[in-house]
C-alpha positions as CSV (number, residue, x, y, z in Angstrom):
1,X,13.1,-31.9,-47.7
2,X,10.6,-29.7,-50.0
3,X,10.6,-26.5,-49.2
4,X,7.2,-24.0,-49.1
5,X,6.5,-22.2,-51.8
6,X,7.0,-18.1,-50.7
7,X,3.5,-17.2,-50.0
8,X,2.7,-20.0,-48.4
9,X,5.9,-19.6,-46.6
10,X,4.6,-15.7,-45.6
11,X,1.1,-16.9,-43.8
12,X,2.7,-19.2,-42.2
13,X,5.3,-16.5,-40.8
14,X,2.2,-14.1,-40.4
15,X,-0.2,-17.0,-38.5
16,X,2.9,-18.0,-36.5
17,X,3.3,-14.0,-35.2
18,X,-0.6,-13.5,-34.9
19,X,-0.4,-17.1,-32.7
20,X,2.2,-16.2,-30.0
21,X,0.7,-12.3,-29.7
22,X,-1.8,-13.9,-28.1
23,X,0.4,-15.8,-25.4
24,X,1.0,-12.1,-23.4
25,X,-0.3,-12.4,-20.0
26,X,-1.1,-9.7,-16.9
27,X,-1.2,-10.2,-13.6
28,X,-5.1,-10.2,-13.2
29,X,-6.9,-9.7,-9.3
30,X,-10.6,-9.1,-8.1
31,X,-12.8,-8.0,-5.2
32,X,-13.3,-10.7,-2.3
33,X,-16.8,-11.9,-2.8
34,X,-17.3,-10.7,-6.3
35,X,-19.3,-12.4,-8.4
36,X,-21.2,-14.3,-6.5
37,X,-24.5,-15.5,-8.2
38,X,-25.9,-18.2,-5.6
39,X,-28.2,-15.8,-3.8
40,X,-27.9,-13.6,-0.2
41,X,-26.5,-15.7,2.9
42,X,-24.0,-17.3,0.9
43,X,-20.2,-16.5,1.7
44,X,-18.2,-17.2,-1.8
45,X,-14.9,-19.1,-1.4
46,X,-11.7,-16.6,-0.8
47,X,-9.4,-18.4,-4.0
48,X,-6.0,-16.5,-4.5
49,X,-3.5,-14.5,-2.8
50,X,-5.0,-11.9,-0.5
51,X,-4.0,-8.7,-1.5
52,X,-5.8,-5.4,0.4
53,X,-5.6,-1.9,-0.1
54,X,-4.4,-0.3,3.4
55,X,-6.0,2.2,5.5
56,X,-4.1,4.4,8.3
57,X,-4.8,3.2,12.0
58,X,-4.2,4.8,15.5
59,X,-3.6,3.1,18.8
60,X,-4.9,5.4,21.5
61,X,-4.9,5.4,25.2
62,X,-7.5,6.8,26.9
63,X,-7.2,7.2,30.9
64,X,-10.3,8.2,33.3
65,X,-8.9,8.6,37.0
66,X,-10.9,9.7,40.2
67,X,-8.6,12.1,41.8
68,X,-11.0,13.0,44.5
69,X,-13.8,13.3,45.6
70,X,-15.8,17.1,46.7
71,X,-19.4,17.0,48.1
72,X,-20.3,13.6,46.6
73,X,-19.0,13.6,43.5
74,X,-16.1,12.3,41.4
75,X,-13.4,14.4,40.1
76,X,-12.2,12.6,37.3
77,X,-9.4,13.5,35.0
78,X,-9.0,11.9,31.6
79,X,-6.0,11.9,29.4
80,X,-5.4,10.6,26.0
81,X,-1.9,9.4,24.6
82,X,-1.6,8.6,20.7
83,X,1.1,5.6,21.2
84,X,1.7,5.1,17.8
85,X,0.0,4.9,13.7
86,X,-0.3,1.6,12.3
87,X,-1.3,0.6,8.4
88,X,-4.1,-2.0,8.9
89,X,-5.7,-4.4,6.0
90,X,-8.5,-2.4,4.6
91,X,-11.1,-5.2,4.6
92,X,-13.9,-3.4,2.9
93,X,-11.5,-3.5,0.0
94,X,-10.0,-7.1,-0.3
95,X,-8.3,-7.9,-3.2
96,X,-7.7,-11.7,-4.9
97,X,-4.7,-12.0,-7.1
98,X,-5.0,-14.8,-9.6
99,X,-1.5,-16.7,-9.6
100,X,-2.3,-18.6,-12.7
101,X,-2.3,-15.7,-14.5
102,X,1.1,-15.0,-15.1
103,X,1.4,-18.7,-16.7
104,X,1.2,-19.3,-20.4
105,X,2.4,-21.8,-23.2
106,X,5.6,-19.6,-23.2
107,X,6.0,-18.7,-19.5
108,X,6.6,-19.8,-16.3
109,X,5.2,-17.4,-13.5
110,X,6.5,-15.9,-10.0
111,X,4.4,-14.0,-7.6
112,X,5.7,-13.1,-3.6
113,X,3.4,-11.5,-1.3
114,X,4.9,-10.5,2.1
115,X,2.7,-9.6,4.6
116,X,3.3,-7.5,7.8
117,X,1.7,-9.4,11.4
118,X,-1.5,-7.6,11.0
119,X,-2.0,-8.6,7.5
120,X,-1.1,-5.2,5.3
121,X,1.1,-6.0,2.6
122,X,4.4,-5.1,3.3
123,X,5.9,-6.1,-0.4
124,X,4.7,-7.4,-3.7
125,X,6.8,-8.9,-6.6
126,X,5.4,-10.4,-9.4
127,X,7.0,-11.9,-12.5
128,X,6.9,-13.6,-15.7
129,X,9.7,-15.2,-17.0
130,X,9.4,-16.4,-20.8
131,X,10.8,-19.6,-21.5
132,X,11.0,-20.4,-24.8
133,X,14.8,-19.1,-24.6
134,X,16.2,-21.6,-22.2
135,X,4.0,1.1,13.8
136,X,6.2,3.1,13.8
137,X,5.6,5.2,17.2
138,X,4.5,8.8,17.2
139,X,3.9,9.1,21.3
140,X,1.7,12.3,21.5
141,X,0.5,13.3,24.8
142,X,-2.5,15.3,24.9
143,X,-3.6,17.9,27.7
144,X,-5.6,16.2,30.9
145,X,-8.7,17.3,31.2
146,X,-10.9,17.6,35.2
147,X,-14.1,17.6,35.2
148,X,-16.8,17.2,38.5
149,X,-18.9,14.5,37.1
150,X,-22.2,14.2,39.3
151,X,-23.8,10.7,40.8
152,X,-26.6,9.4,38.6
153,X,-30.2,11.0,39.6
154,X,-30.9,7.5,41.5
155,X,-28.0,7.8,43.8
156,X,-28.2,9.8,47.5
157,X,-25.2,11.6,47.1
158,X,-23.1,12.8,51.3
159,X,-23.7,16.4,50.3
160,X,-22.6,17.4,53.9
161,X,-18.9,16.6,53.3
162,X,-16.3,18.4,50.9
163,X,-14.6,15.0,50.4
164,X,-17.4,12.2,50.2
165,X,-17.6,10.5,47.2
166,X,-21.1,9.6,46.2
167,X,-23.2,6.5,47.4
168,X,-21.3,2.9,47.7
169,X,-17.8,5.0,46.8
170,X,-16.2,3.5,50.1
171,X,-13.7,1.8,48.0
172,X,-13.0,4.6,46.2
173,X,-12.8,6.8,48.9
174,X,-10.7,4.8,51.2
175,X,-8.2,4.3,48.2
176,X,-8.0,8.5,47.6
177,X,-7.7,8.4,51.6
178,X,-4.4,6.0,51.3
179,X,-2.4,6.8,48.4
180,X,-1.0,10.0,49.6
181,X,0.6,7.5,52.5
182,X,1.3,5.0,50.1
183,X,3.3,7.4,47.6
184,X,5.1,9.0,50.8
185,X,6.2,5.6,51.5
186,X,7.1,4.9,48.0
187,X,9.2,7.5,48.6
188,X,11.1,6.8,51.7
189,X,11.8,3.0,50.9
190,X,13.2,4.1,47.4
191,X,15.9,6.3,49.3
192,X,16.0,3.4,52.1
193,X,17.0,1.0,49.1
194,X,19.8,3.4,47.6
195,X,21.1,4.3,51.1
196,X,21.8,0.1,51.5
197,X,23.0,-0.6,48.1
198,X,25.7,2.3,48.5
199,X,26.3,0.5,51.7
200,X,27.1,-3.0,49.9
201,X,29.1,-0.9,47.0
202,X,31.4,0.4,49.7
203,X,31.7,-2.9,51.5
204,X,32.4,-4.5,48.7
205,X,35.0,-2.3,47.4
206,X,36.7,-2.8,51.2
207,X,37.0,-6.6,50.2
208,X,38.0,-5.9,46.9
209,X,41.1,-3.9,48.6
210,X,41.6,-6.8,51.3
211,X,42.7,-9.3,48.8
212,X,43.5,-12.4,50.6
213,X,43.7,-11.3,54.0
214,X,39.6,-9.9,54.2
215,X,38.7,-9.4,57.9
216,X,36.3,-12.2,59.3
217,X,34.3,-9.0,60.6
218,X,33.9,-7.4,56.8
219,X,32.5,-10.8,55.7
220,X,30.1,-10.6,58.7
221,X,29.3,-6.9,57.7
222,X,28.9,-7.8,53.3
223,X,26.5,-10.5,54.5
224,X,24.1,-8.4,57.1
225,X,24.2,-5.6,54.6
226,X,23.4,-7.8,51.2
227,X,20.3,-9.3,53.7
228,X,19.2,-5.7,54.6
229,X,19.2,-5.2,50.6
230,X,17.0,-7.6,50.2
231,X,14.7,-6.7,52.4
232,X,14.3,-3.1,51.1
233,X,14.1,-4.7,47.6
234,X,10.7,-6.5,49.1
235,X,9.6,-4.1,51.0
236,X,9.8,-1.5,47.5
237,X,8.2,-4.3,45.8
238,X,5.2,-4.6,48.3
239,X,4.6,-0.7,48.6
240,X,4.7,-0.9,44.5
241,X,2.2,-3.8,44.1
242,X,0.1,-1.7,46.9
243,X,0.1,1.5,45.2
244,X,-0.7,-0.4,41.7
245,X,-3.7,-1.2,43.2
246,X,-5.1,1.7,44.7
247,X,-4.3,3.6,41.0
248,X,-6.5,0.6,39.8
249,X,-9.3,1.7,41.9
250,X,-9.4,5.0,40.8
251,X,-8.4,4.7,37.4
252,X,-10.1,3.1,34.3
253,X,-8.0,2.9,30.9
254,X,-9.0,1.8,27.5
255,X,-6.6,1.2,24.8
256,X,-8.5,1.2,21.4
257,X,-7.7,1.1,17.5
258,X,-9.5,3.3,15.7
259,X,-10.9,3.5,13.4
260,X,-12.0,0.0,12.8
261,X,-12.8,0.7,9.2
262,X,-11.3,3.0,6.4
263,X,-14.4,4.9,5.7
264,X,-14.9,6.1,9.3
265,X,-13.7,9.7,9.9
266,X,-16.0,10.2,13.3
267,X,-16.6,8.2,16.6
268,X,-17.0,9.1,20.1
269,X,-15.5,6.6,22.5
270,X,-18.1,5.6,25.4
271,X,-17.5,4.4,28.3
272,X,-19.1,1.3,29.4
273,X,-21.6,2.0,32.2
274,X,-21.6,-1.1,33.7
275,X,-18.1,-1.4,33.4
276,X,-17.6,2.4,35.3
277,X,-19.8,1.7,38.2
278,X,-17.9,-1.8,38.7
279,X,-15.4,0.7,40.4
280,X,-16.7,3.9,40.9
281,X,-20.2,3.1,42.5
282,X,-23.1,5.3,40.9
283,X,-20.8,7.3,38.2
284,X,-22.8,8.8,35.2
285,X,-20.3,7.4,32.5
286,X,-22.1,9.4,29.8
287,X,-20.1,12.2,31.1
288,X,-16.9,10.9,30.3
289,X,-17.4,10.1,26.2
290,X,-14.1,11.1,24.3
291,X,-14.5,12.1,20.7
292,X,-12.1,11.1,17.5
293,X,-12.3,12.6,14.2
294,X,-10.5,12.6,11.2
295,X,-10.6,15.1,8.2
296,X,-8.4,17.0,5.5
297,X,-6.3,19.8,7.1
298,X,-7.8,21.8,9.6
299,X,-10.9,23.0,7.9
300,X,-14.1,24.7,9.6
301,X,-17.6,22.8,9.8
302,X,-18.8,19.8,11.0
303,X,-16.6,16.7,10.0
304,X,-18.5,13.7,8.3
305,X,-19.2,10.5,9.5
306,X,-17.8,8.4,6.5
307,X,-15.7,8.7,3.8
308,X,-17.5,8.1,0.6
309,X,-17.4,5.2,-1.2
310,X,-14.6,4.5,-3.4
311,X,-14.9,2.8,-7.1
312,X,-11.8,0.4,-7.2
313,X,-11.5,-1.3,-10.8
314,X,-9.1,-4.0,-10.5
315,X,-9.1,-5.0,-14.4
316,X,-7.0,-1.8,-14.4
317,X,-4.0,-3.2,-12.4
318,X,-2.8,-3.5,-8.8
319,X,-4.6,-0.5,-6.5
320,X,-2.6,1.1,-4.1
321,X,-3.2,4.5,-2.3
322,X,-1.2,7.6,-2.1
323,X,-1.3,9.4,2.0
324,X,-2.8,12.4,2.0
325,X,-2.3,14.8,4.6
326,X,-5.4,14.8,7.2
327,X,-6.0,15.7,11.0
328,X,-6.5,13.2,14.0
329,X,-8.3,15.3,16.6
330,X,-9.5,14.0,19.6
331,X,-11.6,16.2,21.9
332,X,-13.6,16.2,25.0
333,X,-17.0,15.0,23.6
334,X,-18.2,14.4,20.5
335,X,-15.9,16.3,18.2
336,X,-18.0,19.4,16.7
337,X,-15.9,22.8,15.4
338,X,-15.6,24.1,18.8
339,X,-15.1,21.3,21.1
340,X,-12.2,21.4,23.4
341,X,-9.2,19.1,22.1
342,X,-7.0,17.1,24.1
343,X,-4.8,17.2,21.0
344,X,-4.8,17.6,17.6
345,X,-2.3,16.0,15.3
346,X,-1.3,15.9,11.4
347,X,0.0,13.1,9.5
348,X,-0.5,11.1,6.4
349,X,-3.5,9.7,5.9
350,X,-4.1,6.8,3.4
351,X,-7.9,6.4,3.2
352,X,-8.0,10.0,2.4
353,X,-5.5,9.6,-0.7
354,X,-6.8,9.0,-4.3
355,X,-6.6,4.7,-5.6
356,X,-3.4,4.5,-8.4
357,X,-3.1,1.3,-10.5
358,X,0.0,-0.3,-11.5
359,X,-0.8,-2.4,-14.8
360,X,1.7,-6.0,-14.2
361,X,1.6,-7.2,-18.2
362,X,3.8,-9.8,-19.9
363,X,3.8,-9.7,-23.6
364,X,4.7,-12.5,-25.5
365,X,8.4,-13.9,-25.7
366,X,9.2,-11.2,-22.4
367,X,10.1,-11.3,-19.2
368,X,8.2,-8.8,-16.9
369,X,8.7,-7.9,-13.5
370,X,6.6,-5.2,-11.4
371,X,7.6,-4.4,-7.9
372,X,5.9,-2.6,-5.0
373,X,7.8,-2.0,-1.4
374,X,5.7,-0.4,1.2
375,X,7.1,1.4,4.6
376,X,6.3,0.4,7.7
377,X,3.9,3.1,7.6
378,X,2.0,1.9,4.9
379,X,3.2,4.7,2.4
380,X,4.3,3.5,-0.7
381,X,8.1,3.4,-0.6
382,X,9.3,2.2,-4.0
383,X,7.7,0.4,-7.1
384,X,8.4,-0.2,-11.0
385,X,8.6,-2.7,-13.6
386,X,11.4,-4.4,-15.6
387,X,11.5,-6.0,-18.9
388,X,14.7,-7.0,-20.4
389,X,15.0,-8.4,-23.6
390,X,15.0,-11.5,-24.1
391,X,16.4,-14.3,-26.9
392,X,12.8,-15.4,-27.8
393,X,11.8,-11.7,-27.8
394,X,15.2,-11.0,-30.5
395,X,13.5,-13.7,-32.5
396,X,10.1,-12.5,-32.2
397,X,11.2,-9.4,-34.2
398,X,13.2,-11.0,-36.3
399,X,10.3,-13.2,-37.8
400,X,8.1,-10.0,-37.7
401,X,10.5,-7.9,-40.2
402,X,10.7,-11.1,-42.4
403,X,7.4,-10.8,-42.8
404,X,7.4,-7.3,-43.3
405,X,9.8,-8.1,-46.2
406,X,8.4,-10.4,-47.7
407,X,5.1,-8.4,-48.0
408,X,6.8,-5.4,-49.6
409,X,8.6,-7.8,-52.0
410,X,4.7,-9.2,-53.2
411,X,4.0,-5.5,-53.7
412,X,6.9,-4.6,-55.0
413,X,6.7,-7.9,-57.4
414,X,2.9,-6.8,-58.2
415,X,4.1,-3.5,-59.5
416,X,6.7,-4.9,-61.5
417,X,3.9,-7.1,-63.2
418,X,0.9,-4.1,-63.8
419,X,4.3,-1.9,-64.8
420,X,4.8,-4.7,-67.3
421,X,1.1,-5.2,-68.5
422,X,0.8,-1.1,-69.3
423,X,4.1,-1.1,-71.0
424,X,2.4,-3.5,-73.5
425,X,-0.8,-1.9,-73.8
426,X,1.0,1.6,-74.7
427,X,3.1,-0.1,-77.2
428,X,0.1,0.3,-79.9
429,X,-0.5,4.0,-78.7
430,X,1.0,7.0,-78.9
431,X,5.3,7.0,-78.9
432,X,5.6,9.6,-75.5
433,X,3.1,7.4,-73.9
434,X,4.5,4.2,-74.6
435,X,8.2,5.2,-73.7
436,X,6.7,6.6,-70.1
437,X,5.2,3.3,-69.7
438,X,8.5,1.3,-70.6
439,X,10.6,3.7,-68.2
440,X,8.0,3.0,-65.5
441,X,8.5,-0.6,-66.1
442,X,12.3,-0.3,-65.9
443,X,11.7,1.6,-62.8
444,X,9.2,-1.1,-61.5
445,X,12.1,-3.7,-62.3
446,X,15.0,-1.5,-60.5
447,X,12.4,-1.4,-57.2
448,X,11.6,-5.4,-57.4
449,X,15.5,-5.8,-57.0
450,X,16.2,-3.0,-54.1
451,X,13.3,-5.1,-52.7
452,X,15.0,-8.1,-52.8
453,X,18.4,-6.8,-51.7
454,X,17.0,-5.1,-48.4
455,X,15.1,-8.3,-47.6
456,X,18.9,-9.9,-48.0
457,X,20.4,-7.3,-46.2
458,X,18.3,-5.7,-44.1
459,X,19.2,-1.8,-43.6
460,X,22.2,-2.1,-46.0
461,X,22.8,1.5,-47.2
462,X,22.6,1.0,-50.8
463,X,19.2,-1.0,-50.3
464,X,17.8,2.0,-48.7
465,X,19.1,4.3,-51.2
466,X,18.0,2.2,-53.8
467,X,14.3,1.9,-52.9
468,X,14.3,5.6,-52.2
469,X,15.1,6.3,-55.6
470,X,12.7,4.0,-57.2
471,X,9.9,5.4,-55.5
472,X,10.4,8.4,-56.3
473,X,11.1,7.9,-59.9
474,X,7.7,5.8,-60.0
475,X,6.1,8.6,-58.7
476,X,7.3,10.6,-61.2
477,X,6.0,8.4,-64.0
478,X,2.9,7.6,-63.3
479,X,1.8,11.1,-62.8
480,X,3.5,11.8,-66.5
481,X,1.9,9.0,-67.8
482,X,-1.5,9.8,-66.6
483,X,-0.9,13.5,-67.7
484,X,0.1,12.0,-71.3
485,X,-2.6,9.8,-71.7
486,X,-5.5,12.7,-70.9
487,X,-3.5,14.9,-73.6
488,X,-4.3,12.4,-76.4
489,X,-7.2,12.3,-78.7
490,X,-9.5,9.3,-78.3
491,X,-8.4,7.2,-80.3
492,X,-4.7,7.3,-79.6
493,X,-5.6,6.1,-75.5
C-alpha cells in the first residue's frame, strides 16, 4: 500500500474536518401559511408537525334568572362563575416543525410531540443521535348582581300590578307563581324519603337480629316499607324534574371560552335577543351585556382592545412564552375604570409574557437532545438540552489536533529551512553576525524536533517544555541579529 506523502496527507485531514462541519443540523420550524407565493384565496398545505405557541383561556358561566316580576317588568339577577383556566392552541401563531431536519449523512433523527385534547402542546422532545459510532380548576364565584330591566318600547307593559310581568310573560309568570310550591314540596318529599329509608334501616336491622327464625309479619313489613321507598324515590324525582323546569323558564345560562384569540384583552358578552325573548316575552336583552377584560395588574385607564402584535422569528429556535401576571375582570357592562365587577381575579397570563427561543442544534459527530415539559396550565414546567460525548465526536478532535500538528510541524520545518538559508548568507559577513545566525539555526533545529515529539506525544511534559524554550530563544535571536546587522557598515550586511 503507498502511503501519502505528509502534505498531501494534511489537506486531506483538513478537507476531511471542513467536510463533516458541515453535517451539523438544528431542529428548524416556520409560521403556518408562510411563504406562500401563489396569490390571495389560496390556502398553502399544513406540511410538519404542528407546533403552537399557547395563550391562557377562561371557561365562564354566566347565569341571567327572572326572579320576579314588579309592575311589568323583569327582575333579573345575573351571576358569573369562573370554572376553571385552560391553555388553548394559539392559532394566530401556528408553528411547522420540519422533521427532516434533524437527519443528516451522520445522524438519524427523533422528534415527539404530545399534545393535550385541545391541541396545546403538552411536551416536546427532539433528538439527534449521531451514528457514525455504532384545566386545572380555579372555581371563582362572583357577586349576583339585580337589576329591573324594562319591556322593549313596543311592548304594553300591566302597570296596574306589583307582580305582572310584561306583555306575553304568562309563562314566566305562572312559573315565578309555582316554584315557591314546588321548592316547599321539594322540601317535604326529601324529609318523607329519609323518614322511609330510616324505616327500612331499622327493619332491616330487626331481620338481621332474627337469624333463621324472621317473623312472617317482619317480611310483610321489609316489603311494604322497601315499596313505600320507592315511591318517595319517584315522587322526589318528579318534584326534581318539575322544579328543573320552572328554573329553565326563568333562567338563561351561557357557558363561553374567552377569549377566542390571544390578542383579545376586551369583549362584552351579549345576549342573544332572539334567544331572550324565546322565554322571557318582550325582554330588552341589551340590558343584560356582561363585560370581560384582561390587562397587566390592576392599572387605571381604559383597557385596550387587542394586544399588539407580536414578531415571532422561528429561525431563532423553538418560541415559547413565559406567564405574566395580568387581571381577568368581569363587570356589569362593558368594562370601563369604574364599572361595577362581579369579580376580579389575578393569575398568570401567557399572551401577556415576552416569546423565548430555545435554539435545538446538532453539530457534527454529536448527539443532541432539547426538551420542553409544559404544566397543565400551560406554564413552562421544565426544559434543557443534552449533548454527551460521543465516539465519533472523540475522533472528530482527534483528527482536528493532528491537523493542528502537523501544521505547526510545516512551520516549524519552514523556520528550520529560512534559519538555515541566513546562517549561510552571514557566513561571508561579519563574525557576531554570522554566529547569531548559526545559534538561530541551532535553535530553529532544536524547535523542528520538540515539534515532532509533541505531534508523537501529544502534551508530554518535556514536549511542552521543549517548544517553550525554543521560542523563546528564537525570539531572542532574531531581535539580536536584526540589531547586529543595522550596527554594521554597508558593506559588511
Amino acid at each position: 500500500m503507498t502511503s501519502l506523502p505528509r502534505w498531501r496527507a494534511g489537506l486531506v485531514a483538513l478537507t476531511t474536518i471542513s467536510w463533516l462541519a458541515s453535517c451539523s443540523t438544528e431542529l428548524r420550524l416556520h409560521r403556518a401559511g408562510e411563504g406562500d407565493a401563489s396569490g390571495p384565496g389560496y390556502q398553502a398545505p399544513y406540511v410538519g408537525i404542528p407546533y403552537p405557541l399557547m395563550y391562557t383561556a377562561y371557561d365562564l358561566e354566566i347565569t341571567h334568572r327572572v326572579v320576579k316580576c314588579e309592575f311589568g317588568q323583569y327582575r333579573i339577577t345575573t351571576s358569573v362563575e369562573l370554572q376553571g383556566t385552560v391553555t388553548a392552541p394559539d392559532q394566530d401563531n401556528m408553528f411547522l416543525i420540519d422533521p427532516n431536519s434533524m437527519y443528516g449523512p451522520f445522524k438519524s433523527g427523533k422528534l415527539s410531540v404530545t399534545y393535550l385534547p385541545n391541541g396545546a402542546v403538552a411536551s416536546l422532545n427532539a433528538s439527534a443521535d449521531d451514528k457514525t459510532a455504532a384545566m386545572v380548576g380555579s372555581l371563582v364565584t362572583g357577586a349576583i348582581k339585580s337589576r329591573l330591566v324594562p319591556p322593549l318600547a313596543a311592548a304594553a307593559a300591566a302597570v296596574g300590578l306589583a307582580n305582572a310581568c310584561p306583555a306575553g310573560g304568562g309563562l314566566v309568570q305562572e312559573a315565578l307563581t309555582n316554584m315557591p310550591v314546588v321548592t316547599y314540596r321539594l322540601g317535604e318529599l326529601s324529609k318523607d324519603l329519609k323518614a322511609k329509608g330510616e324505616a327500612v334501616k331499622g327493619t332491616l336491622a330487626l331481620i338481621t337480629a332474627a337469624g333463621t327464625n324472621v317473623p312472617d309479619s317482619l317480611k310483610t313489613t321489609y316489603v311494604t316499607q322497601l315499596e313505600a321507598l320507592g315511591q318517595a324515590q319517584e315522587a322526589l324525582a318528579a318534584a326534581k324534574k318539575e322544579s328543573k323546569q320552572l328554573l329553565d323558564t326563568v333562567s338563561l345560562v351561557d357557558r363561553v371560552r374567552w377569549p377566542a384569540k390571544s390578542s383579545e384583552l376586551a369583549y362584552t358578552l351579549a345576549v342573544n335577543q332572539a334567544r331572550a325573548e324565546k322565554k322571557w316575552p318582550n325582554v330588552d336583552a341589551t340590558r343584560l351585556d356582561v363585560g370581560l377584560a384582561l390587562s397587566g395588574l390592576r392599572t387605571i385607564g381604559a383597557t385596550p382592545a387587542r394586544l399588539p402584535n407580536i414578531q415571532v422569528d422561528a429561525r431563532l429556535g423553538l418560541p415559547y412564552r413565559l406567564a405574566r401576571t395580568g387581571t381577568l375582570r368581569v363587570c356589569e357592562g362593558p368594562c370601563s375604570e369604574d364599572a361595577a365587577e362581579y369579580f376580579a381575579q389575578n393569575g398568570p397570563v401567557l399572551q401577556m409574557g415576552d416569546v423565548f427561543y430555545l435554539p435545538c442544534r446538532s453539530p457534527a459527530f454529536t448527539s443532541t437532545s432539547c426538551e420542553m415539559v409544559y404544566a397543565d396550565t400551560g406554564e413552562l414546567k421544565s426544559m434543557g438540552a443534552a449533548r454527551p460525548v460521543t465516539a465519533a465526536e472523540a475522533f472528530s478532535g482527534m483528527v482536528k489536533d493532528g491537523a493542528t500538528q502537523y501544521s505547526d510541524y510545516r512551520i516549524a520545518r519552514r523556520a528550520y529551512e529560512e534559519a538555515e538559508a541566513e546562517k549561510d548568507k552571514a557566513a561571508a559577513t561579519a563574525p557576531a553576525v554570522a554566529a547569531a545566525a548559526a545559534r538561530l539555526s541551532a535553535v530553529a533545529a532544536a524547535r523542528l524536533s520538540a515539534v515532532a515529539a509533541a505531534s508523537v506525544e501529544p502534551g508530554a511534559a518535556g514536549a511542552t517544555v521543549g517548544l517553550a524554550e525554543a521560542d523563546a530563544a528564537a525570539d531572542m535571536l532574531l531581535a539580536t541579529t536584526a540589531v547586529l546587522r543595522r550596527s554594521l557598515p554597508p558593506a559588511s550586511k
